[in-house]
C-alpha atoms as a printed R data frame, in Angstrom:
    type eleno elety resid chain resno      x       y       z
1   ATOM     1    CA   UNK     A     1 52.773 113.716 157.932
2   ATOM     2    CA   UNK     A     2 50.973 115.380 160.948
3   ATOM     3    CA   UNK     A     3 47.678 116.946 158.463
4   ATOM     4    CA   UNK     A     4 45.174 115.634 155.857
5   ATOM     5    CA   UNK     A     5 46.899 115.933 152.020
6   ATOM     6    CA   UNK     A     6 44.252 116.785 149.395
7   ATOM     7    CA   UNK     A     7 45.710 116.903 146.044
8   ATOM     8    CA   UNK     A     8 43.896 117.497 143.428
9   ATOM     9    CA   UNK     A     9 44.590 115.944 139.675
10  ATOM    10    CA   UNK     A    10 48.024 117.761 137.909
11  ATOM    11    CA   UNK     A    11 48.606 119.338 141.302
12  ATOM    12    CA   UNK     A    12 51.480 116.326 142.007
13  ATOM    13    CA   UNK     A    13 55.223 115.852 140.775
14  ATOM    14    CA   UNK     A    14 54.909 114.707 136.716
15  ATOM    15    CA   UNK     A    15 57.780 112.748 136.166
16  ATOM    16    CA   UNK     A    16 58.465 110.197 132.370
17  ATOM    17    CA   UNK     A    17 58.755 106.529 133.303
18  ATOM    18    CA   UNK     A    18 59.400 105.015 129.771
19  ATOM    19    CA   UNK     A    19 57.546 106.839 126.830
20  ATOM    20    CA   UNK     A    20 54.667 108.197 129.215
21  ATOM    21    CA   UNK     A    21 54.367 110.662 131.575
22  ATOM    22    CA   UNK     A    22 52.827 109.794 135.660
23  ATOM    23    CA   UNK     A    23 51.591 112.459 138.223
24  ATOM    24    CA   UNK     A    24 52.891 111.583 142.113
25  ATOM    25    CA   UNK     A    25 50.215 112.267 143.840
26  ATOM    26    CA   UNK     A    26 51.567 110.941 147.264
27  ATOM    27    CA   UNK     A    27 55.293 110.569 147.584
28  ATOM    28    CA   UNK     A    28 56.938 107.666 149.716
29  ATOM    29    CA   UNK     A    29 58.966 110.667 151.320
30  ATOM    30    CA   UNK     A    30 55.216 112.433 152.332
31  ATOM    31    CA   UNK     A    31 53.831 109.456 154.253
32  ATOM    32    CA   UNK     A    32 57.134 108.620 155.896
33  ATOM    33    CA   UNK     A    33 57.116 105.314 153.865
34  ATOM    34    CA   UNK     A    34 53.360 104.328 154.285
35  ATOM    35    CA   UNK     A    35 52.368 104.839 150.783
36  ATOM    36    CA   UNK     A    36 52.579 105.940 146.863
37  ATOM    37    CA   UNK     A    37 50.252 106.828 145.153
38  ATOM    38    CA   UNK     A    38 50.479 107.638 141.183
39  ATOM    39    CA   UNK     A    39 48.486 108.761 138.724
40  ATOM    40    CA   UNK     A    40 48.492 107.876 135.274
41  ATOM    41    CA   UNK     A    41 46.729 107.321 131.788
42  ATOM    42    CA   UNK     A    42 47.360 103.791 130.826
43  ATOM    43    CA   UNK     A    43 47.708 102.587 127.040
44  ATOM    44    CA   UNK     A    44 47.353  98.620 126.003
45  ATOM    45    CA   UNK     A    45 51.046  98.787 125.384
46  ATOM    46    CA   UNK     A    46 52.289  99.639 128.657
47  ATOM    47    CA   UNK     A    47 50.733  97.062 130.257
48  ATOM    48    CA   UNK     A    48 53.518  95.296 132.217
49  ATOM    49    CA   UNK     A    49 54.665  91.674 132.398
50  ATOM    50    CA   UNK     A    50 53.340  89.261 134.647
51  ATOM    51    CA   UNK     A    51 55.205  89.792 137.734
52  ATOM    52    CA   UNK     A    52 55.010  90.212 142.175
53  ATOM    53    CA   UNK     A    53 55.710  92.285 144.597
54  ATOM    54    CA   UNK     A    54 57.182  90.566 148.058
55  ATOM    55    CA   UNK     A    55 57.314  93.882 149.882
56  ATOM    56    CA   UNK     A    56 54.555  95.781 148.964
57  ATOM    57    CA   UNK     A    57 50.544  95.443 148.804
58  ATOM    58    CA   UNK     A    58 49.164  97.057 145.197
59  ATOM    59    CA   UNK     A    59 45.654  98.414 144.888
60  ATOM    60    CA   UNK     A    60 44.669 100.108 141.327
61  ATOM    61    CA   UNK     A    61 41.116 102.421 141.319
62  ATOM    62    CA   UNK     A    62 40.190 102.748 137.527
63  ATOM    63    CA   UNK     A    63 39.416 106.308 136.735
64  ATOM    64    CA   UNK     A    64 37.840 106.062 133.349
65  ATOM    65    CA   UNK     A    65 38.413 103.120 130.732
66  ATOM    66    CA   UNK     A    66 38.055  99.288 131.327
67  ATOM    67    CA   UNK     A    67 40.862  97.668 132.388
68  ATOM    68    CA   UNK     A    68 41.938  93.963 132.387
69  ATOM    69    CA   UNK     A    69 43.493  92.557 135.291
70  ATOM    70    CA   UNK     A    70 45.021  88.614 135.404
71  ATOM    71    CA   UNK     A    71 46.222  87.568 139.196
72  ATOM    72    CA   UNK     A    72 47.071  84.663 140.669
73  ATOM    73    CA   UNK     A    73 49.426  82.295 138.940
74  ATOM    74    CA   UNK     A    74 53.092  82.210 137.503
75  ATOM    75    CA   UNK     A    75 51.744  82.057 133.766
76  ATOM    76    CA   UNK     A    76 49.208  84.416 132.348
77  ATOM    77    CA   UNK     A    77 47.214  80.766 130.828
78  ATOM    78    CA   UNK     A    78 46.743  79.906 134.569
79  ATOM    79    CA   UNK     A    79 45.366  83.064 135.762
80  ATOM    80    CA   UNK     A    80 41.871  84.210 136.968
81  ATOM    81    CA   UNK     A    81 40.609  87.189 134.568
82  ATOM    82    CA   UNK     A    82 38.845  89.881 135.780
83  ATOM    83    CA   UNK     A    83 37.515  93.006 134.373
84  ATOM    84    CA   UNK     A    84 37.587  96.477 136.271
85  ATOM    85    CA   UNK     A    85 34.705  99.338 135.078
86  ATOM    86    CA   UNK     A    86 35.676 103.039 136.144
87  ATOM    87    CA   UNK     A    87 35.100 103.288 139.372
88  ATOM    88    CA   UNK     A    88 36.435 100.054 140.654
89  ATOM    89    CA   UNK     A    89 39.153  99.279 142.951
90  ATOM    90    CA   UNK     A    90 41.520  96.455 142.851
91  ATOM    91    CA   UNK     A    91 43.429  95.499 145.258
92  ATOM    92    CA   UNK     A    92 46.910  92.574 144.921
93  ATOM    93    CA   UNK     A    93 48.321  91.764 148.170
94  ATOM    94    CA   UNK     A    94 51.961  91.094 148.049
95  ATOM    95    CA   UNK     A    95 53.310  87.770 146.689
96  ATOM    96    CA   UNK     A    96 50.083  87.133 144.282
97  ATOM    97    CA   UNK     A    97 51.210  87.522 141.076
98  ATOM    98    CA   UNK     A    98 49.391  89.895 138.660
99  ATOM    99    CA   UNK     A    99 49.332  92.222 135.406
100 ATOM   100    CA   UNK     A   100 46.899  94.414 134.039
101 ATOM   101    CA   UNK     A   101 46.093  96.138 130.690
102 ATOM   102    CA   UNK     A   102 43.724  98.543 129.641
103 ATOM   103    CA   UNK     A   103 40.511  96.743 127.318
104 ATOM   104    CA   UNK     A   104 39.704 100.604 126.306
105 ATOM   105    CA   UNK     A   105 42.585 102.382 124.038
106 ATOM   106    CA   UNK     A   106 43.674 104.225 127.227
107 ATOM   107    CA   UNK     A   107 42.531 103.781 131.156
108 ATOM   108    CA   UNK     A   108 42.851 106.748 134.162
109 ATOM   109    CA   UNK     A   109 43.862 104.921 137.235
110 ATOM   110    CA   UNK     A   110 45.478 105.332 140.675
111 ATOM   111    CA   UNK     A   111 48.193 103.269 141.539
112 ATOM   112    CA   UNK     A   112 48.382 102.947 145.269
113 ATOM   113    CA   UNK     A   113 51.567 100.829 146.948
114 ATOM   114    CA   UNK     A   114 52.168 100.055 150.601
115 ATOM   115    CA   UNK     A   115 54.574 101.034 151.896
116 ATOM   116    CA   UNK     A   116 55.670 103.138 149.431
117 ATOM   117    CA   UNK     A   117 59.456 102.242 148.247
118 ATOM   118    CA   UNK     A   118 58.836 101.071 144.757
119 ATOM   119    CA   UNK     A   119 58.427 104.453 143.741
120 ATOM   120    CA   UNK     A   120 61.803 104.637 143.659
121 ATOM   121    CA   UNK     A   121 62.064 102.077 140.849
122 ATOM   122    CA   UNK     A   122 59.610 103.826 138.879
123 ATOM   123    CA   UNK     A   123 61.213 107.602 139.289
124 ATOM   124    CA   UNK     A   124 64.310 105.900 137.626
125 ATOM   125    CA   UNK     A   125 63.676 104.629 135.091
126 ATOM   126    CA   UNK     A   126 62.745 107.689 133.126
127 ATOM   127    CA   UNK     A   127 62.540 108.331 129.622
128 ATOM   128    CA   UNK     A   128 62.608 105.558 126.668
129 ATOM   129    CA   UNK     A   129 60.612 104.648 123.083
130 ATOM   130    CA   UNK     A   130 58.646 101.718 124.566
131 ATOM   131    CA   UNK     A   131 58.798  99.526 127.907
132 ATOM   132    CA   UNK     A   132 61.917  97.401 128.590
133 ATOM   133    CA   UNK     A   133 61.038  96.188 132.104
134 ATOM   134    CA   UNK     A   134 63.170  92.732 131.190
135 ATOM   135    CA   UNK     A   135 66.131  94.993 130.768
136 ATOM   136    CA   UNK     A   136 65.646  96.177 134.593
137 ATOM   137    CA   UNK     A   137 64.535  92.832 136.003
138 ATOM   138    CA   UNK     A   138 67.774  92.897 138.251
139 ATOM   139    CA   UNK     A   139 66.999  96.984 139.607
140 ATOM   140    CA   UNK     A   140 63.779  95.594 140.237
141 ATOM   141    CA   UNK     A   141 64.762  92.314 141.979
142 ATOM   142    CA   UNK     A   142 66.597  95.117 144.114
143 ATOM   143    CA   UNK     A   143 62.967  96.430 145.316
144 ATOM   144    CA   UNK     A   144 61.593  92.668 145.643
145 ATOM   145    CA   UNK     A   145 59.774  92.464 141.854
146 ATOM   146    CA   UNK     A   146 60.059  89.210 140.238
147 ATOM   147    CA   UNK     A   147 59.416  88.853 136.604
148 ATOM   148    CA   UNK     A   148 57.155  86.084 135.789
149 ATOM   149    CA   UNK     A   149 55.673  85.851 132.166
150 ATOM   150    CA   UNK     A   150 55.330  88.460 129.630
151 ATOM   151    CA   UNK     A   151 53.073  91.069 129.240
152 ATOM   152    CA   UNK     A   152 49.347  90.035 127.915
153 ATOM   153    CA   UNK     A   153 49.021  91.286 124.057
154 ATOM   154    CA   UNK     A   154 47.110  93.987 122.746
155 ATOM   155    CA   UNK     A   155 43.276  92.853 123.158
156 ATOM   156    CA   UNK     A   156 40.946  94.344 120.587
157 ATOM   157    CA   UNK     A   157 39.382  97.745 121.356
158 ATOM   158    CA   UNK     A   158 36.788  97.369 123.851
């Protein structure tokens, strides 16, 4: 990529990963590998399980909502808590572990991952009734994800 890339949001690729629907809003293939960048409306239940990344960095930037992230430890009982208002960004460096869930019913956020390869986990997957990541925890050993607890449960409406 030789020029700036503005792209404003439902201007990207839509494309179902499990029962919901994310925008690319940056493409792995764009950015010759540097980054991906997605776009999504988060519910409580996809929240995903406890888990790391050994080839990426993550970094999140909460849109609207509240959103719960845990980080740091192989169990979600041993990990720091922290909350995220709109407007905050996150960011997980590789090989910390971390989840995150929404405390609102639904949370806007940017998911930003570099470099950019997991995206190709995520594109395909596509469509199912609910999340199965434990029935994909070998494709995504494949792209260095390591499943480490399950997902946090369904906090009370914030």
């Amino acid at each position: 990529m030789s020029i700036a890339l503005v792209r404003n949001p439902g201007e990207g690729t839509l494309y179902r990963y499990y029962d919901s629907v994310q925008e690319q809003v940056v493409s792995n293939s764009e950015t010759q590998g540097v980054v991906s960048v997605l776009r999504l409306t988060m519910r409580q239940a996809d929240a995903p399980p406890l888990h790391t990344h050994s080839r990426e960095d993550e970094s999140w930037v909460v849109l609207s909502g509240r959103v719960r992230f845990w980080v740091g430890s192989a169990t979600l009982d041993e990990c720091d808590v922290h909350d995220a208002e709109p407007g905050a960004y996150v960011f997980g460096p590789r090989s910390v572990p971390h989840t995150f869930q929404p405390l609102t019913t639904t949370a806007d956020m940017l998911v930003i991952n570099n470099p950019g390869a997991i995206e190709g986990y995520f594109r395909s997957i596509g469509p199912a009734d609910a999340r199965h990541d434990t029935d994909h925890a070998e494709m995504l050993a494949r792209y260095g994800v390591t499943l480490l607890d399950a997902p946090p449960t369904r906090p009370r409406p914030a």
